[in-house]
Structures are given as structure tokens and as C-alpha cells.
C-alpha positions in Angstrom: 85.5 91.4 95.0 82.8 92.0 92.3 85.3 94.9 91.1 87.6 92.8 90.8 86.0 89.9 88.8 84.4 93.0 86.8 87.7 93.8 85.9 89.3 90.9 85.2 86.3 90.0 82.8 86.2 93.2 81.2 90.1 93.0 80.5 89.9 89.6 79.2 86.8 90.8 76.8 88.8 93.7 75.7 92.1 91.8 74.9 90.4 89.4 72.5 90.8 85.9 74.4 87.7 84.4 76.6 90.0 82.1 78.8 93.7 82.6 78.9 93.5 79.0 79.5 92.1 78.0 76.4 94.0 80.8 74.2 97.2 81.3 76.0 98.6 84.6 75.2 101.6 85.1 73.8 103.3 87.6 75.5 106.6 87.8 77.0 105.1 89.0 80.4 103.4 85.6 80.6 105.8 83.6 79.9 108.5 85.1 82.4 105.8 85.4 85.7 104.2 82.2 85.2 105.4 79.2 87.6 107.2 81.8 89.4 107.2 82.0 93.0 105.6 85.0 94.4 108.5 86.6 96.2 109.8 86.9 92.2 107.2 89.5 91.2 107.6 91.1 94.9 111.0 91.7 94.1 110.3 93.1 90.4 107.0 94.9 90.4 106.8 95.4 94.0 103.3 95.4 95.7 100.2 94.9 93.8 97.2 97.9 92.7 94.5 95.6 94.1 94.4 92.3 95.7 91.9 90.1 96.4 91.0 86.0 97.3 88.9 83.9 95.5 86.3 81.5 96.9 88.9 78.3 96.2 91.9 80.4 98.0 93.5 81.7 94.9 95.2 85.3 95.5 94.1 87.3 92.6 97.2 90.4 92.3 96.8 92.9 89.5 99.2 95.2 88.4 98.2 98.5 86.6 100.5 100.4 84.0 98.8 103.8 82.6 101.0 105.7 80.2 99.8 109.1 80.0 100.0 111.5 76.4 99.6 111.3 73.0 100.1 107.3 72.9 98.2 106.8 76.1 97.2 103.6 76.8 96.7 101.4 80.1 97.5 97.9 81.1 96.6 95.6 83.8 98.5 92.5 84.4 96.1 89.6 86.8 98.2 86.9 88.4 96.2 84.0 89.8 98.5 83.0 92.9 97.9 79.7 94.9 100.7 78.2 97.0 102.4 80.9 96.7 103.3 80.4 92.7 102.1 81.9 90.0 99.8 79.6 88.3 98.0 82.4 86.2 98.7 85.7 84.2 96.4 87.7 82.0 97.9 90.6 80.2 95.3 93.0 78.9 95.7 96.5 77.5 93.2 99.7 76.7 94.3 102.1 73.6 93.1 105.2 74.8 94.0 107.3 71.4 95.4 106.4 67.3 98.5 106.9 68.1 98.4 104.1 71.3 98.2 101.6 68.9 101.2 102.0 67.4 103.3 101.5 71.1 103.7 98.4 73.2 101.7 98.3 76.3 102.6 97.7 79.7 106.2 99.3 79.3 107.0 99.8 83.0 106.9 96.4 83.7 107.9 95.0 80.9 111.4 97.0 82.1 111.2 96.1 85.9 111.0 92.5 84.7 113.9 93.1 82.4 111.8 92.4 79.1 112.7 95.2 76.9 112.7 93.3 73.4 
């Protein structure tokens, strides 16, 4: 569990934002997962790369997308999931070279959940 929250606080440090709820992000992958029941992102992404609970019962799911290369980059996606719905995302990415910057990030699930724009 302290991975976990390592992680997620790391991620969130790295993608600019202290509290996705005071900042939300604007990203497509938010927008689409949260509110969602949890059978939705079953269906899309499959099983999660880690799980874990929190103290209050939340289920803390993260997906990880690492694109490999000249562009490589990597990209976690944490959903905060109580009741089972989506109450939470947090999209946060690493550029691991120059040329990552140029490239989206999280491009495998942007396409399973049909958000290629």
C-alpha cells in the first residue's frame, strides 16, 4: 500500500497538479472514465497493473501504458473506485527521452477506450 500511495504522489508531482480535485485535468481520459461504473473500464482496459484499498474503502486501480523507443514515455492512469463508480481519475505521464515530448501519452488506452482524437 505505501507503493501505491508512493506512486500516486509521485505521479501527481510529476504531472504538474497537487490535487486533481482542486485542478481538474483536462484530459479526454478523465472525462470519459469518470462517473462510470466499474464494469465500463473492465470491459475497455481489462484488469488493472496494481490494486489496492484505502483505509475509507475506496479501491485504488491503476493502469500502466509504457511505450517503448525513441519517443518512450510511460503513463499511469489511478481510478479512485467506491460503490463500484468511478469517482476519481488521475492521468499522469513520464517523458523518458526529447523526442517523448512531442507524442501523446497513454496511447493504448486512449484507443481501447475509443479516444483517438
Amino acid at each position: 500500500m505505501k507503493t501505491l500511495i508512493a506512486l500516486t504522489a509521485a505521479g501527481l508531482l510529476l504531472s504538474g497538479c497537487s490535487s486533481s480535485v482542486v485542478e481538474p485535468q483536462d484530459d479526454p481520459i478523465v472525462t470519459d472514465l469518470t462517473g462510470k461504473p466499474v464494469n465500463y473500464v473492465q470491459k475497455k482496459l481489462g484488469l488493472p497493473n496494481k490494486r489496492d484499498e484505502t483505509r475509507s474503502g475506496a479501491m485504488v486501480w491503476v493502469y500502466l501504458d509504457r511505450e517503448k523507443g525513441a519517443a518512450a514515455k510511460e503513463c499511469s492512469v489511478t481510478l479512485s473506485i467506491r460503490n463500484d463508480v468511478i469517482e476519481n481519475v488521475v492521468v499522469s505521464s513520464t517523458d523518458e527521452s526529447l523526442f517523448s515530448i512531442i507524442s501523446r501519452s497513454c496511447t493504448r488506452i486512449r484507443k481501447d477506450l475509443g479516444l483517438n482524437s
